[in-house]
C-alpha positions as CSV (number, residue, x, y, z in Angstrom):
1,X,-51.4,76.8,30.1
2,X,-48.4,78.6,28.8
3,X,-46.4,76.0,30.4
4,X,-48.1,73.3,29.4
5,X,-48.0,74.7,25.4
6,X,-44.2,75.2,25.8
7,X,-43.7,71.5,26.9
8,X,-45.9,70.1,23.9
9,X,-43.5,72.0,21.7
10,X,-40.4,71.1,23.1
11,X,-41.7,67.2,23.1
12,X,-42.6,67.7,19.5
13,X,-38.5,68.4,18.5
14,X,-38.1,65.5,20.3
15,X,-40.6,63.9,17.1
16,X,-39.9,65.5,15.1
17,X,-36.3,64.9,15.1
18,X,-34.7,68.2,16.0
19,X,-31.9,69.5,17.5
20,X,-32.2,70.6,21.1
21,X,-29.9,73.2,23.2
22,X,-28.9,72.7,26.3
23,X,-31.3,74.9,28.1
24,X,-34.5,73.7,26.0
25,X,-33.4,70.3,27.8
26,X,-32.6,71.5,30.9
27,X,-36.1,73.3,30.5
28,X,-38.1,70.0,29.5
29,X,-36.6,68.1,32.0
30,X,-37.4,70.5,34.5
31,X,-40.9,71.0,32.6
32,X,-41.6,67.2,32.8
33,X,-39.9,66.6,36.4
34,X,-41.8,69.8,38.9
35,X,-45.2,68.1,38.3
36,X,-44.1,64.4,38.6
37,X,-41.9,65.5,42.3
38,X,-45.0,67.6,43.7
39,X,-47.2,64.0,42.4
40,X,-44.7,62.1,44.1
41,X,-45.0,64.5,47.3
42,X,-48.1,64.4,47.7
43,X,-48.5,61.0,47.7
44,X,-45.7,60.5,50.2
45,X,-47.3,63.3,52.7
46,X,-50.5,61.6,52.2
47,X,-49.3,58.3,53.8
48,X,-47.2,60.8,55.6
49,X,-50.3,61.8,57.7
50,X,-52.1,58.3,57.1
51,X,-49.2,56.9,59.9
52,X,-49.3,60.0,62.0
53,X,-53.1,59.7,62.4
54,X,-52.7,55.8,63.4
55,X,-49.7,55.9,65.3
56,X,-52.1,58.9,67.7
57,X,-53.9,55.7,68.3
58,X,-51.2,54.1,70.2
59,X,-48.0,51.9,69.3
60,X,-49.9,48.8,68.4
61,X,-51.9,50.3,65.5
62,X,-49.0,51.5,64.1
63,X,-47.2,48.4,64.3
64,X,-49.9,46.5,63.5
65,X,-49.7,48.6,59.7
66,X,-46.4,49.0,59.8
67,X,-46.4,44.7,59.8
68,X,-48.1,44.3,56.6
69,X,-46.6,47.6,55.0
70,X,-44.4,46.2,53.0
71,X,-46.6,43.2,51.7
72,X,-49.0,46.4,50.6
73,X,-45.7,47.8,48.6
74,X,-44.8,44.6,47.0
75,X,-48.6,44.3,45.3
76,X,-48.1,47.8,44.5
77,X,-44.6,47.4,42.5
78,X,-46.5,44.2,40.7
79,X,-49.3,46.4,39.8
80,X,-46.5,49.2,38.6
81,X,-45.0,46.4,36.3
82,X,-47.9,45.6,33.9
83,X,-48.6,49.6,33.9
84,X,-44.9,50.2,32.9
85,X,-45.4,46.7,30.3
86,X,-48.1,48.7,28.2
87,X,-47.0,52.2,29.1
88,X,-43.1,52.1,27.5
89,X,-44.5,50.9,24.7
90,X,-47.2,54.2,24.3
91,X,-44.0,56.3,24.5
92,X,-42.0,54.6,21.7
93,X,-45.1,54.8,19.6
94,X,-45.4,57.9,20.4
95,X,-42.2,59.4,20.0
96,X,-42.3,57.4,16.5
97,X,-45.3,59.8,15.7
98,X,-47.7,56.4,15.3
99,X,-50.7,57.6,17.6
100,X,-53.0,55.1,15.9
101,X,-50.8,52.3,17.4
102,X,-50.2,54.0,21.0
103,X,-54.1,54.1,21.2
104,X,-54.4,50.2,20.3
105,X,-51.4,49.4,22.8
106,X,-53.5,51.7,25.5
107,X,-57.0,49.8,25.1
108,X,-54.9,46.2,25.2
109,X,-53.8,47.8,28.8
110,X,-57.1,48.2,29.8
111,X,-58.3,45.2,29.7
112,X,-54.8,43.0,30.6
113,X,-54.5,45.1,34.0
114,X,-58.4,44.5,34.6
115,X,-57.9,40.9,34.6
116,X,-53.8,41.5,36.6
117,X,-55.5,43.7,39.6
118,X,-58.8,40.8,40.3
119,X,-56.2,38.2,40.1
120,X,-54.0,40.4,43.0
121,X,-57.2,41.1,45.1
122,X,-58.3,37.2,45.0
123,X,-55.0,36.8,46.3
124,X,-55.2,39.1,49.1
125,X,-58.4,37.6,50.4
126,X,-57.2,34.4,50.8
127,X,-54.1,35.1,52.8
128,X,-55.0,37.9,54.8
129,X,-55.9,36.1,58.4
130,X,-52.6,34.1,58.4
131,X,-50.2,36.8,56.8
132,X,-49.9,38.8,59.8
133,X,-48.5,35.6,62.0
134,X,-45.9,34.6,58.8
135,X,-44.3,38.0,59.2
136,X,-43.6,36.8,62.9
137,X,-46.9,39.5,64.0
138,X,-48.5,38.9,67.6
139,X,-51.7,38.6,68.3
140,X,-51.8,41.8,69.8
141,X,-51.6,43.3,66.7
142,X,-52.6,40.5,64.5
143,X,-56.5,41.3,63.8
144,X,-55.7,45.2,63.0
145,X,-52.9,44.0,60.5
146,X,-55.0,41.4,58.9
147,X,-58.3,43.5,58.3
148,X,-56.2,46.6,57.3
149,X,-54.2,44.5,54.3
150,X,-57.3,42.8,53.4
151,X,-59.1,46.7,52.3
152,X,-56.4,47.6,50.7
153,X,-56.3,44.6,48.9
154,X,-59.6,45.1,47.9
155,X,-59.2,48.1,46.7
156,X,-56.3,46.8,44.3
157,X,-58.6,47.5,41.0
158,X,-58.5,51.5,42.2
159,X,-55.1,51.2,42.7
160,X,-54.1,49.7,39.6
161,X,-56.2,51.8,36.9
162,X,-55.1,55.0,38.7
163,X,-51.5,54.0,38.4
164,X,-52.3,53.2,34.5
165,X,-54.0,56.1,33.7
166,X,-51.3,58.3,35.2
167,X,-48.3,56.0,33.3
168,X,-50.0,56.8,30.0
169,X,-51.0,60.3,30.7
170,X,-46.7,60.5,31.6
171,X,-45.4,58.8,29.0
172,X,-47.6,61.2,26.6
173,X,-46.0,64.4,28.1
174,X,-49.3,65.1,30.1
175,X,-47.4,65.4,33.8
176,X,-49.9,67.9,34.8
177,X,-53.1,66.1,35.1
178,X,-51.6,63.3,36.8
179,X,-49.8,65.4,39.6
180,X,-52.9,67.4,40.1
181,X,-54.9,64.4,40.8
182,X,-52.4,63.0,42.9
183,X,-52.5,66.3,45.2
184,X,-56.2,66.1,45.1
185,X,-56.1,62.6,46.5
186,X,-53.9,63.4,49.3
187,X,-56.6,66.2,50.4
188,X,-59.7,63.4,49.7
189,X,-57.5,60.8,51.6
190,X,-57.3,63.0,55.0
191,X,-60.3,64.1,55.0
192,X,-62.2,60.7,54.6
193,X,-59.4,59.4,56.9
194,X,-59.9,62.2,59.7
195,X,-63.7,61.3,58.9
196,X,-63.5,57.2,59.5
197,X,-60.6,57.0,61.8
198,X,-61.9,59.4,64.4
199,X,-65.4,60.5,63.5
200,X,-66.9,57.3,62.8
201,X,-63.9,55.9,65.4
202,X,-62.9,53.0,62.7
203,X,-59.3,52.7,64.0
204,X,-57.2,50.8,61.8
205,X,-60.0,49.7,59.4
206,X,-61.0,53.3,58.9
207,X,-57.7,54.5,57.3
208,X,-57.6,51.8,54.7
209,X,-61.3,52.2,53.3
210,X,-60.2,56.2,53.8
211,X,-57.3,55.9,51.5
212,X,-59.6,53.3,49.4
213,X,-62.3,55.8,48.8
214,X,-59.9,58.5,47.9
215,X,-57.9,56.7,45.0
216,X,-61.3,55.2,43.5
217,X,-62.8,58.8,43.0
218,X,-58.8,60.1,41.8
219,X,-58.9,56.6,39.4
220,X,-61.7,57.7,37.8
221,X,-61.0,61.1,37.0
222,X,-57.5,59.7,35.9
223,X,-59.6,57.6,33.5
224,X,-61.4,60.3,32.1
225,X,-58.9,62.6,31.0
226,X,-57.4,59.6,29.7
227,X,-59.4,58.5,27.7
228,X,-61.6,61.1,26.9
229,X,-59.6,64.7,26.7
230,X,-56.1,63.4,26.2
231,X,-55.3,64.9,23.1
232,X,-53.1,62.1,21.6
233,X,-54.5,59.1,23.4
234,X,-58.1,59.8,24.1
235,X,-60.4,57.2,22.8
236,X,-63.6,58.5,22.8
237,X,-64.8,58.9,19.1
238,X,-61.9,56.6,17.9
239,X,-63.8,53.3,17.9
240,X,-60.8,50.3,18.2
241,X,-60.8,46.5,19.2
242,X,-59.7,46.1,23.1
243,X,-58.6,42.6,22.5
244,X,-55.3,41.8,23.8
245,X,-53.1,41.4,20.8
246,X,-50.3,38.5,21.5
247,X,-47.3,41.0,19.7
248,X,-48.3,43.8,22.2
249,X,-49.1,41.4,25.2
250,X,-45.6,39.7,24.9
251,X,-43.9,42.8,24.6
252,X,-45.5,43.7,27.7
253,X,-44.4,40.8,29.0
254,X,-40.7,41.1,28.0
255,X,-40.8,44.8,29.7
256,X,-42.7,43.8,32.5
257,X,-42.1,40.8,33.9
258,X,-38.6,41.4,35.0
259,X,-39.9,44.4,36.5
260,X,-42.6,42.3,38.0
261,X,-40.2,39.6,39.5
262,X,-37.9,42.8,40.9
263,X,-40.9,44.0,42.5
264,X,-41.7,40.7,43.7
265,X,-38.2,39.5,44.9
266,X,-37.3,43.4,46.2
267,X,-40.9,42.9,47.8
268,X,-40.1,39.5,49.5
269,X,-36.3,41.4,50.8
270,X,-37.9,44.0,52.5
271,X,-40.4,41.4,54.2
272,X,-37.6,39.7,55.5
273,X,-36.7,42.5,56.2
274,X,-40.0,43.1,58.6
275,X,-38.5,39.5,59.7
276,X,-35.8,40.3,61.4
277,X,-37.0,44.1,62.5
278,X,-40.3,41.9,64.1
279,X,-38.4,40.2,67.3
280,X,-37.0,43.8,68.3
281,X,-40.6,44.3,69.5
282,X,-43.3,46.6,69.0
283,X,-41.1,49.8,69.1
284,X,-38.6,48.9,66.8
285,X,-41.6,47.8,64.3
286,X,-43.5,51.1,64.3
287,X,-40.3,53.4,65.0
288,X,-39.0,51.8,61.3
289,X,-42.3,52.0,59.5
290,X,-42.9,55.4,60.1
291,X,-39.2,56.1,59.9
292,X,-39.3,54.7,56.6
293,X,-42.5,57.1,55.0
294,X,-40.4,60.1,56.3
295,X,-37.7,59.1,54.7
296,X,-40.1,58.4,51.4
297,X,-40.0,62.3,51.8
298,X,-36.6,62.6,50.4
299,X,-36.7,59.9,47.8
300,X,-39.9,60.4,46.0
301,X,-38.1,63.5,43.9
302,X,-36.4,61.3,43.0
303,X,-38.9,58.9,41.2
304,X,-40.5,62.0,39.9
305,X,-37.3,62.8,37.8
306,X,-36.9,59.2,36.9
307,X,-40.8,59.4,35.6
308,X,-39.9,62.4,33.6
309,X,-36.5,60.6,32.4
310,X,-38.9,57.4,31.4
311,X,-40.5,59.5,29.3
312,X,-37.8,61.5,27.8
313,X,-35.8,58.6,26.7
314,X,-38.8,56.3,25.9
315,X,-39.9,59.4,23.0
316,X,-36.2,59.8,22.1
317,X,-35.5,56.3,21.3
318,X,-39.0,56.1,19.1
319,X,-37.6,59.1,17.4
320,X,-34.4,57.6,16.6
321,X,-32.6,60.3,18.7
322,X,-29.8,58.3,20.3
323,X,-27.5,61.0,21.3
324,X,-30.4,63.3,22.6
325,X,-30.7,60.5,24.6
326,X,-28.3,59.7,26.5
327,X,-27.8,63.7,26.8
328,X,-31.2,63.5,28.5
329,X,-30.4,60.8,30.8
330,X,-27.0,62.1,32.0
331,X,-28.9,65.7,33.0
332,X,-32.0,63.6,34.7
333,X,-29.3,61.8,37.1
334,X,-27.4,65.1,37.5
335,X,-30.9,66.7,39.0
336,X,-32.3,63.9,40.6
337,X,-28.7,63.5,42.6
338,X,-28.8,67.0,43.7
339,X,-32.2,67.7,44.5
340,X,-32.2,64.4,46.9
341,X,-28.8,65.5,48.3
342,X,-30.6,68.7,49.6
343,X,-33.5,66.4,50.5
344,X,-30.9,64.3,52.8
345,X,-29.5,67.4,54.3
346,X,-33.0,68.4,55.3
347,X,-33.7,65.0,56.4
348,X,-30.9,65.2,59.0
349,X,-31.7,67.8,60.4
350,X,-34.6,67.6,60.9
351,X,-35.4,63.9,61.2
352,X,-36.8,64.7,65.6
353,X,-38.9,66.7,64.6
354,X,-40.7,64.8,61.7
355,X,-41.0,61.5,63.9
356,X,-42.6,63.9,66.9
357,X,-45.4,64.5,64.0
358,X,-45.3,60.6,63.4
359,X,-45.7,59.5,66.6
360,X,-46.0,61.0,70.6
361,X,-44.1,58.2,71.9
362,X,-40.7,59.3,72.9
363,X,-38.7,55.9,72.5
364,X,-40.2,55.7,68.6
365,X,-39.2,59.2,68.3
366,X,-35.1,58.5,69.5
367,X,-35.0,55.7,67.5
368,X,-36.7,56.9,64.8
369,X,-34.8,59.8,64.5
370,X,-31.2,57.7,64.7
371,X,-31.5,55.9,62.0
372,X,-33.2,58.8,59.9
373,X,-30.0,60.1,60.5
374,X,-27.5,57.0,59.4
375,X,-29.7,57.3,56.1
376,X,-29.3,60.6,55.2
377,X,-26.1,59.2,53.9
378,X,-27.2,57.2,51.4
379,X,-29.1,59.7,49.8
380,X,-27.3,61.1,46.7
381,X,-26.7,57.4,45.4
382,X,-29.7,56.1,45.9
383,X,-31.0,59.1,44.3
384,X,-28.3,57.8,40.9
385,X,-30.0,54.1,41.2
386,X,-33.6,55.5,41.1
387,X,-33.2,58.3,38.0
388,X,-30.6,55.4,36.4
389,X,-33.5,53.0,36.8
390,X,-35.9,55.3,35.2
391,X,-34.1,55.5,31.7
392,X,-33.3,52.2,31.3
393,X,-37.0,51.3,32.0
394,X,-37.6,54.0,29.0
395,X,-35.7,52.3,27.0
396,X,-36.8,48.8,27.6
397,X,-33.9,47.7,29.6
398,X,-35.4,46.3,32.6
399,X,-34.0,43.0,32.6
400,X,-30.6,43.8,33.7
401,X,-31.5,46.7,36.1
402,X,-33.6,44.4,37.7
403,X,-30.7,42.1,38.1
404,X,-28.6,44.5,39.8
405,X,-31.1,45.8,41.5
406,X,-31.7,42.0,43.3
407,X,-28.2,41.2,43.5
408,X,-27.6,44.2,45.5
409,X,-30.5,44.0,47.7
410,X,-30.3,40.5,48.9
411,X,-26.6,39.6,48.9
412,X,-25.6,43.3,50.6
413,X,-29.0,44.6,52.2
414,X,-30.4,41.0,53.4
415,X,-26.7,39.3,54.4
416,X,-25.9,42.7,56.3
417,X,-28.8,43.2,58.4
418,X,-29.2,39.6,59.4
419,X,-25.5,40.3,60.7
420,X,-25.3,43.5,62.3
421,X,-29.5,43.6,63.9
422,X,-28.1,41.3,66.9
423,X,-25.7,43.7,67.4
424,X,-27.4,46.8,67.0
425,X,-30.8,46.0,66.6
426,X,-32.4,48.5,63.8
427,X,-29.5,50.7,63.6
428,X,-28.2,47.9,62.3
429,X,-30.9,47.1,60.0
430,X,-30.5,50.6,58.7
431,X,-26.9,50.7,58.4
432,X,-27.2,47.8,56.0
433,X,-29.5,49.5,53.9
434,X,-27.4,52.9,53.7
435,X,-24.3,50.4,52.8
436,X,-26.4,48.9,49.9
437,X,-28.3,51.8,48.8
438,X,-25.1,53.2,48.0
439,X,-23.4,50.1,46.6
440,X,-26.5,49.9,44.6
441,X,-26.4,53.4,42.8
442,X,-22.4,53.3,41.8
443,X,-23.2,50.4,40.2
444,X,-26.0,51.3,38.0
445,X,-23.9,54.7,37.3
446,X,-20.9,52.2,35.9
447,X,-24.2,51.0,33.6
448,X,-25.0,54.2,32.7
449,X,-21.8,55.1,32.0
450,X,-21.3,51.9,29.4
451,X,-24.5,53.0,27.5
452,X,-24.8,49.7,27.1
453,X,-28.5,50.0,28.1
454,X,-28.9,52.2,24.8
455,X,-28.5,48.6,23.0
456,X,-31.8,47.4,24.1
457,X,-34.4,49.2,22.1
């Protein structure tokens, strides 16, 4: 509680309009960041032991989820962008001391990503029998793809209000709820997982209405604190109108929707990405999906220090604070490259043994562990275009980061592994993407290093 008391004070200077030293923001940054990274942990050992409980079921399953995988992810980032739409806004309101308005942007949200997460979930069920096929699927592997992707699409609603909830609880300085939550879901999703995969012997099926299950229950809790015990947002006994406002909606929008077509175009990359890692067969398939989550292991610090740098710069900017700013976002990129540097040390040498956990199939484990190995490389940088990505989202600049963040992906990622997967089939693929991560992260350090993106509030 201590903690928690010292971080409200420290994000009150920031309102307040006064001047920090360099170990109060070295302390809020840290303050801010521990609970987002052990959130963002958590979640990745969650789907962590998700893929090593299917891919104990044999090579198929896994490939089978590992085939519609990224689909999942690209909902997910759409979902993420109407959160972060409604969410950047709380924080400048915040940070501007208006908590009247925050609460009026937060009920708008409520109601917008309602009507944003049915829309997703209609979608799902109407392309989930052919979607396994268009990403070049067999029909070995077809029926467990299709029926998997079609849960989780269901479950899209849970998704989406638990990913709101947390955004807002963030961007008011409340990281602990939402990283306790998180942890508490990756218990609840292994043990109704263990429970439907094995116990009721549900396969496939059973870890997508396992992990369903788990972030309904952690969605409504989110919720609750939310809006009832937040102490600056909460809305219970603060009557308001929840009718979407057009000033609020189309600033949403304007934050939003470039995130939203990143998500969606970064979404379709790594599909074709699926494309061309689909005809190397069924090893290749499950060997990169489950080399990807172990290599989620080493990144997701990373988002948690961007989450904590969203915050930091969306309250700064409100309060007017330019140069705390960018003082803030030059320490967030400083940690975040570090921490994932270690991460990528880690990651190599250890990367055997964490794909012998993912899988007991010794060709996915050699190949797995190969080009675990090639990524590690790519690690600091990409840990510079995630925390970079993070402030400019803060400070409304999401238009031009998501520009990059395209440009990078399909003209470096895409033309790279279409050339070098012939080759050297998915070292090849992951070459390409250690190449680009890197690529991708000096350039948004050069845009950092403008502070051009300071312009856009």
């Amino acid at each position: 509680m201590a903690q928690q008391s010292s971080t409200d004070r420290l994000l009150e200077m920031i309102r307040l309009k006064q001047d920090m030293t360099t170990r109060q923001q070295l302390t809020l940054t840290a303050q801010l960041s521990l609970p987002a990274i052990l959130a963002q942990l958590s979640m990745i050992v969650m789907f962590f032991i998700d893929a090593a409980m299917v891919g104990h079921l044999g090579a198929e399953q896994s490939a089978a989820i590992g085939l519609v995988e990224t689909t999942t992810w690209l909902l997910g980032g759409l979902s993420s962008a109407v959160s972060m739409g409604f969410s950047v806004q709380v924080a400048h309101a915040i940070g501007a001391n208006d908590f009247d308005k925050a609460r009026n942007v937060l009920r708008q949200s409520i109601v917008c990503a309602l009507l944003w997460s049915i829309t997703l979930s209609l979608v799902c069920v109407a392309i989930h029998g052919p979607l396994p096929y268009w990403l070049g699927g067999t029909p070995d592997i077809a029926r467990d793809a299709s029926l998997y992707f079609l849960i989780v699409g269901c479950s899209g609603i849970f998704f989406q209000m638990e990913g709101l909830a947390g955004s807002m609880l963030k961007c008011a300085g409340n990281m602990r709820v939402p990283s306790a939550l998180n942890i508490a879901m990756c218990v609840m999703d292994v043990l109704f997982n263990y429970l439907f995969i094995y116990i009721l012997d549900m396969g496939v099926a059973g870890a997508a209405i396992g992990t369903g299950i788990a972030v309904l229950i952690t969605a409504a809790l989110m919720l609750y604190f939310l809006t009832c015990r937040s102490q600056i947002l909460a809305l219970k006994g603060r009557p308001g109108s929840f009718r979407p406002q057009a000033l609020v909606v189309k600033k949403a929008f304007k934050i939003g929707a470039p995130m939203g077509l990143q998500h969606l175009l970064m979404g379709s990359a790594n599909i074709v990405i699926t494309l061309i890692v689909a005809p190397l067969g069924v090893v290749a398939i499950a060997a990169n999906s489950f080399a990807v989550t172990v290599e989620s292991l080493c990144y997701m610090p990373g988002f948690g220090i961007a989450e904590a740098a969203t915050t930091l710069v969306g309250q700064c900017l409100g309060a007017g604070q330019r140069k705390l700013t960018r003082s803030f976002a030059h320490l967030a990129v400083k940690m975040g490259m570090l921490t994932m540097t270690v991460m990528g040390v880690l990651m190599w040498v250890f990367a055997s043994e964490l794909m012998q956990v993912m899988s007991p199939v010794q060709d996915i484990i050699t190949l797995g562990a190969q080009v675990l190995r090639i990524e590690a490389w790519a690690e600091p940088m990409f840990a510079a275009a995630i925390v970079c990505n993070g402030i400019f989202v803060g400070a409304g600049d999401t238009i031009r980061s998501a520009a990059m963040s395209l440009t990078s992906m399909w003209l470096v990622r895409i033309t790279l592994s279409a050339m070098l997967a012939p080759a050297y089939g998915l070292q090849g693929v992951w070459m390409a993407m250690c190449i680009e991560l890197c690529f991708r992260g000096a350039i948004f350090l050069w845009r950092l290093a403008t502070g051009a993106w300071l312009n856009k509030y």
